[in-house]
C-alpha positions as CSV (number, residue, x, y, z in Angstrom):
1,X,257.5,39.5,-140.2
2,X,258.4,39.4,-143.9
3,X,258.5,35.2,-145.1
4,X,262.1,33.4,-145.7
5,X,260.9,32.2,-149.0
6,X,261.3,34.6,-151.5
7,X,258.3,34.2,-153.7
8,X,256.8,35.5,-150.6
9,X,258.4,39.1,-150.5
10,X,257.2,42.0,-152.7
11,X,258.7,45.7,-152.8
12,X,254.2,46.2,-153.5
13,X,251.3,43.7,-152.9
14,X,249.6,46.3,-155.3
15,X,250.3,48.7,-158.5
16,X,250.8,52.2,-156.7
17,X,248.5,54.2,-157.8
18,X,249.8,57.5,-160.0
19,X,246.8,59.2,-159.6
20,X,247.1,59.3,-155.6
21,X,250.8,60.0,-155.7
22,X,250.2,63.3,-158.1
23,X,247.2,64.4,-156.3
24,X,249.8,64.2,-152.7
25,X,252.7,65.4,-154.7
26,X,250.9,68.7,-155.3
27,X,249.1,69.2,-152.3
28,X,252.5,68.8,-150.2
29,X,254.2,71.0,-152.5
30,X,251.9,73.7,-151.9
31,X,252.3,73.7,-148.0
32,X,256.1,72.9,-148.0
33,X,256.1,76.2,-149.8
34,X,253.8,78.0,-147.7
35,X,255.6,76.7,-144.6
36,X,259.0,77.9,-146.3
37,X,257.3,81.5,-147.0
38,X,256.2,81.3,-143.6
39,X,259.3,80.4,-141.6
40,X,261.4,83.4,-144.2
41,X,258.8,86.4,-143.4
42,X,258.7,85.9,-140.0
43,X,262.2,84.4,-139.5
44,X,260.9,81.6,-137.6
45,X,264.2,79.5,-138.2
46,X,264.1,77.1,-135.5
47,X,260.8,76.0,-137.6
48,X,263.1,74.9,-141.0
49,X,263.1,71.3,-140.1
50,X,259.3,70.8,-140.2
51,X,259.6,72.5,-143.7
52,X,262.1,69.6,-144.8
53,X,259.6,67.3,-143.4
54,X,257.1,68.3,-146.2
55,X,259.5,68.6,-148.8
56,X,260.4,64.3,-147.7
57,X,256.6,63.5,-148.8
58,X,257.3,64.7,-152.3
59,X,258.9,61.2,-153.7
60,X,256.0,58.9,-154.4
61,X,254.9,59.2,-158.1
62,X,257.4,57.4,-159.7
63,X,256.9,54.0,-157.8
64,X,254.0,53.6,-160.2
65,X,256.0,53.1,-163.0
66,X,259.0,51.3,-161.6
67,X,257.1,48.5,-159.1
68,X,259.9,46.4,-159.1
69,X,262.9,49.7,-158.5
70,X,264.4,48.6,-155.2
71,X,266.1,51.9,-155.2
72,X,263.1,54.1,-155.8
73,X,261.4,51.9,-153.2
74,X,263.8,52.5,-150.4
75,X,264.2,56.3,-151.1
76,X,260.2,56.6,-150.6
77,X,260.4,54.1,-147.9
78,X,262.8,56.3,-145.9
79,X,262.1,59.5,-146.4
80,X,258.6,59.2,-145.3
81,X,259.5,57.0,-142.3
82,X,262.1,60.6,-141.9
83,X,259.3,62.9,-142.3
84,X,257.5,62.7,-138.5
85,X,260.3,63.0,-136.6
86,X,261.5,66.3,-138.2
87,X,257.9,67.5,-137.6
88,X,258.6,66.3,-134.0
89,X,261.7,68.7,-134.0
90,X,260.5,71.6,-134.7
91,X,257.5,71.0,-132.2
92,X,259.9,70.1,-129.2
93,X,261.9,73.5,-129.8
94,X,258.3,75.3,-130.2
95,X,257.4,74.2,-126.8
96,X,260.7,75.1,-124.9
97,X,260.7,78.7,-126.6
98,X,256.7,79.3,-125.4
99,X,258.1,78.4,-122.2
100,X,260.8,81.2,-121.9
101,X,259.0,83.3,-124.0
102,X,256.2,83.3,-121.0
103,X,258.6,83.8,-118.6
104,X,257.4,80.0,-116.8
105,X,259.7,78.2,-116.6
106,X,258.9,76.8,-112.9
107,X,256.0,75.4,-114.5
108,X,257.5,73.2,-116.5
109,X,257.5,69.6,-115.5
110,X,261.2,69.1,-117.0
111,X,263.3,72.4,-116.8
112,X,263.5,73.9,-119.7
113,X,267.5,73.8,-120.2
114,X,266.6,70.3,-120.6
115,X,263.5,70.2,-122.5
116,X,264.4,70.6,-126.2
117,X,267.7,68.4,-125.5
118,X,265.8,65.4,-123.9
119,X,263.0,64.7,-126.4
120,X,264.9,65.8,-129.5
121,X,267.9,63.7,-128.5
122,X,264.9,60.8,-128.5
123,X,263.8,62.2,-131.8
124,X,267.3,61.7,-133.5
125,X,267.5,58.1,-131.5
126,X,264.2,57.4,-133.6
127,X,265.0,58.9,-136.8
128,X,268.8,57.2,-136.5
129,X,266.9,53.6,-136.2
130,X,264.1,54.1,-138.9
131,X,266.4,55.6,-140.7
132,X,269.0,52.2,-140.3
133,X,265.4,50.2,-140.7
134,X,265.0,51.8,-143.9
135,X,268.4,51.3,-145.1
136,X,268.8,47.7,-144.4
137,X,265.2,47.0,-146.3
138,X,266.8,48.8,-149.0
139,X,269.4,46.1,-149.8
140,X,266.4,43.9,-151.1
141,X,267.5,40.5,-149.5
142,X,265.0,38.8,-147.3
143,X,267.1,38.8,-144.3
144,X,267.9,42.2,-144.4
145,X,264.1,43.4,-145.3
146,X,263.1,41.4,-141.3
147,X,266.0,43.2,-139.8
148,X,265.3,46.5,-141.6
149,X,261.5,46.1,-140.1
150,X,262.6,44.7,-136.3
151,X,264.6,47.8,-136.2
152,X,262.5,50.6,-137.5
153,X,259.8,48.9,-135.3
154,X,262.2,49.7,-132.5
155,X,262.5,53.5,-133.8
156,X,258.7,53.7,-133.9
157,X,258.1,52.4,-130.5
158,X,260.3,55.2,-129.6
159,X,259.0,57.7,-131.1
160,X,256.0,57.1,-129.7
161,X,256.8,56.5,-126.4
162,X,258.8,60.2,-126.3
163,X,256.0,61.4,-128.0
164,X,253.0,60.3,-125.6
165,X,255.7,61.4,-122.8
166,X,255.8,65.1,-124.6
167,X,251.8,65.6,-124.9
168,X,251.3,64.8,-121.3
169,X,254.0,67.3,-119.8
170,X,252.5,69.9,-122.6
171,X,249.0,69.4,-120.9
172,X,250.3,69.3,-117.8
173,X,252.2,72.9,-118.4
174,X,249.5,74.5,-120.0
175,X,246.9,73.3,-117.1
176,X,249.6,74.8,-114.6
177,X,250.0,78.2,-116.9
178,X,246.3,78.6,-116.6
179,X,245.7,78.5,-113.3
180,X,248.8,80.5,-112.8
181,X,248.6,83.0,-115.2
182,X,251.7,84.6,-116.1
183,X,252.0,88.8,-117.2
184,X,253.1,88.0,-120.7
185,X,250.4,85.4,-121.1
186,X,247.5,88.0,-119.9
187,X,248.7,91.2,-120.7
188,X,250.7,91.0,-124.1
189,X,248.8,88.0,-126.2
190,X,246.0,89.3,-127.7
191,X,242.6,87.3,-127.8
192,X,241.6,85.5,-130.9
193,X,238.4,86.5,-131.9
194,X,237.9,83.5,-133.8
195,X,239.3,80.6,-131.7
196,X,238.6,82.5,-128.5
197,X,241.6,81.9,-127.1
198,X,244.7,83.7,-126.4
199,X,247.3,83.6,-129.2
200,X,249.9,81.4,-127.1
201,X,247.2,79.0,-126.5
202,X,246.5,78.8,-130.4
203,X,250.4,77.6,-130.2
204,X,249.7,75.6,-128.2
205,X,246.8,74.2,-129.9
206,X,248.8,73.4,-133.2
207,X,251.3,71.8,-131.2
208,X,248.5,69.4,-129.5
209,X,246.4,68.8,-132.9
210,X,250.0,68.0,-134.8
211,X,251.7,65.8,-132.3
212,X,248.0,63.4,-132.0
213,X,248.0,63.0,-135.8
214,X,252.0,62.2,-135.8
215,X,250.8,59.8,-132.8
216,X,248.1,58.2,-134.6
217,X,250.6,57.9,-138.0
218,X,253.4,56.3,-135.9
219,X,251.2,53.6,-134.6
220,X,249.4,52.9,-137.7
221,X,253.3,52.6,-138.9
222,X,254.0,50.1,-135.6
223,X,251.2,47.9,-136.3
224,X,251.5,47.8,-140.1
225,X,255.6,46.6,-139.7
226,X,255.0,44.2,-136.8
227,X,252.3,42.2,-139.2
228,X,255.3,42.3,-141.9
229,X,255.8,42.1,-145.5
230,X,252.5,40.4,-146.2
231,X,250.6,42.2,-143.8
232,X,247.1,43.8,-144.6
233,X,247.8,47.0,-144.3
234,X,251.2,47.3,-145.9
235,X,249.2,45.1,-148.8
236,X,246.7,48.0,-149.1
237,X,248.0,51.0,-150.2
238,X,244.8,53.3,-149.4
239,X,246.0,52.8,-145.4
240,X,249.2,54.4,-146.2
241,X,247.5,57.7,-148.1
242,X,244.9,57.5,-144.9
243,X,246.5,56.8,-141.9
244,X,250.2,58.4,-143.3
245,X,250.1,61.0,-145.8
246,X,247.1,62.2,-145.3
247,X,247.2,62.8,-141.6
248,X,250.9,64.4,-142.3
249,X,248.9,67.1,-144.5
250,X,246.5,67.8,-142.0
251,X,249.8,68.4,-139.6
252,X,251.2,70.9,-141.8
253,X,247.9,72.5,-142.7
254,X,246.8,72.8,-138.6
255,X,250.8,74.1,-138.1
256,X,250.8,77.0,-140.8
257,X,247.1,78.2,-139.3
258,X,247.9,78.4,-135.7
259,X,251.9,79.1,-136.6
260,X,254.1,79.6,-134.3
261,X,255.0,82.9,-135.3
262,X,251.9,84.3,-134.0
263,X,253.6,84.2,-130.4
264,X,257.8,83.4,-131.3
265,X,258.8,85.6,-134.1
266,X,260.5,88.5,-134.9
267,X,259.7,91.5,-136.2
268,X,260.4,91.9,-140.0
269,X,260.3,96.1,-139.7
270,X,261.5,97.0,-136.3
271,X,261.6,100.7,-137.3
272,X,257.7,101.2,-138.4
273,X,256.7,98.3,-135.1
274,X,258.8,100.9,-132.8
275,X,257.3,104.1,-134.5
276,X,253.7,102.3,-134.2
277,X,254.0,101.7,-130.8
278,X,255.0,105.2,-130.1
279,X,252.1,106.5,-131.8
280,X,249.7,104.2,-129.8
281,X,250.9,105.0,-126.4
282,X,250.8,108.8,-127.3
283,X,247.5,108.3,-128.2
284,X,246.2,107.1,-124.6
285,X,247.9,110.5,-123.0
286,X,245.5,113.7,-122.2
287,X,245.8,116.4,-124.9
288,X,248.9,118.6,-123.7
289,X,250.9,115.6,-122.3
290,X,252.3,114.3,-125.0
């Protein structure tokens, strides 16, 4: 953990590089906005939180100038230690609503009244500590920056246990759900001809590929605050854009392509859906019966 002596502790072990920060600054603007875009046209509200997430990796440029800022430090500390959890969020509601949207419930390991509540009550339990973590670090004293770290240690170790705990009883459900099908997930999900794959399973895909890179980021996060202030990898700043930011982007770029809303949205013209799906079933009746 970070050294008593202070000529030991450093906000950086390294310049922060402004080139890297602009580069991620843009790149997450663009898919908060296309997330926002997406969660207003297909009024997919439940999903807003994972939209904040993105909008928490916006906050790193001006570290470059201002090294030695505590208060710029601990805002960027924070709201990227902030930013996994509320992707965890909106995934834990995601999975509930594919659940009842299916209509299988009685495949679900953990019922599904209970579902969203358990594992995002553990995902505010995480975001509270790293949260705390972060805002003890942010007072700048020694003392404070090893508390800061033993507790958002303790939020990551959380978050990853409710998080290993979530993909299993995902797999689990979707092996159940396949071997027995229900109507809604044969007869009304169409087949992507792309992925091959039924559209709820493409959900369910983009919940699996975002919760293993928010795994792999939380532990990267565990090991770098266990080896402390003068750690290798907090000393390095290209772990951070590798194993962090970068792995975040690829969450909301797999999230906005296999969207929720392909399965849990609703319709933004009622009307003209209703009308169209008139006109399609007279269309399967013999001439004269329609």
């Amino acid at each position: 953990m970070a050294s008593n002596d202070f000529a030991d502790f450093e906000l950086y072990r390294y310049t922060p590089s402004l080139v890297a920060a602009v580069i991620f600054l843009v790149l997450f603007i663009f898919a908060t906005l296309y997330h926002l875009y997406q969660v207003v046209h297909t009024r997919c509200w439940y999903f807003t939180v994972f939209v904040v997430g993105g909008a928490c990796y916006i906050c790193r440029a001006l570290a470059h100038g201002h090294k030695e800022n505590i208060p710029i430090y601990s805002v960027g500390t924070i709201m990227i230690l902030l930013a996994p959890p509320l992707y965890a969020a909106s995934i834990y509601m995601t999975l509930g609503r594919l659940i009842i949207h299916l209509d299988a419930e009685d495949l679900s390991m953990v019922p599904v009244k209970w579902l969203t509540t358990i594992f995002v009550t553990g995902d505010v339990i995480a975001f509270v500590m790293q949260a705390a973590g972060g805002g003890i670090m942010a007072s700048g004293t020694i003392s404070a920056m090893t508390t800061g770290e033993h507790i958002t240690i303790g939020g990551l170790a959380v978050q990853l246990v409710f998080f290993s705990i979530f993909i299993a009883i995902s797999t689990i459900f979707h092996c159940r759900i396949r071997n027995n099908p229900r109507e809604k997930a044969v007869t009304t999900m169409h087949s992507s001809r792309v992925l091959h794959m039924t559209t709820w399973e493409i959900v369910m895909t983009g919940l699996y590929v975002s919760s293993i890179l928010i795994l792999i980021r939380s532990i990267f996060r565990l090991v770098e605050y266990a080896q402390g202030n003068d750690g290798y990898l907090i000393s390095h700043e290209v772990f951070m854009y590798v194993f962090d930011s970068t792995l975040m982007l690829f969450s909301m770029i797999a999230m906005s392509i296999l969207h929720p809303s392909k399965v849990l949205s609703w319709p933004t013209k009622p009307q003209h859906a209703s009308r169209k799906s008139h006109l399609s079933n007279t269309e399967l009746l013999p001439a004269g019966e329609v």
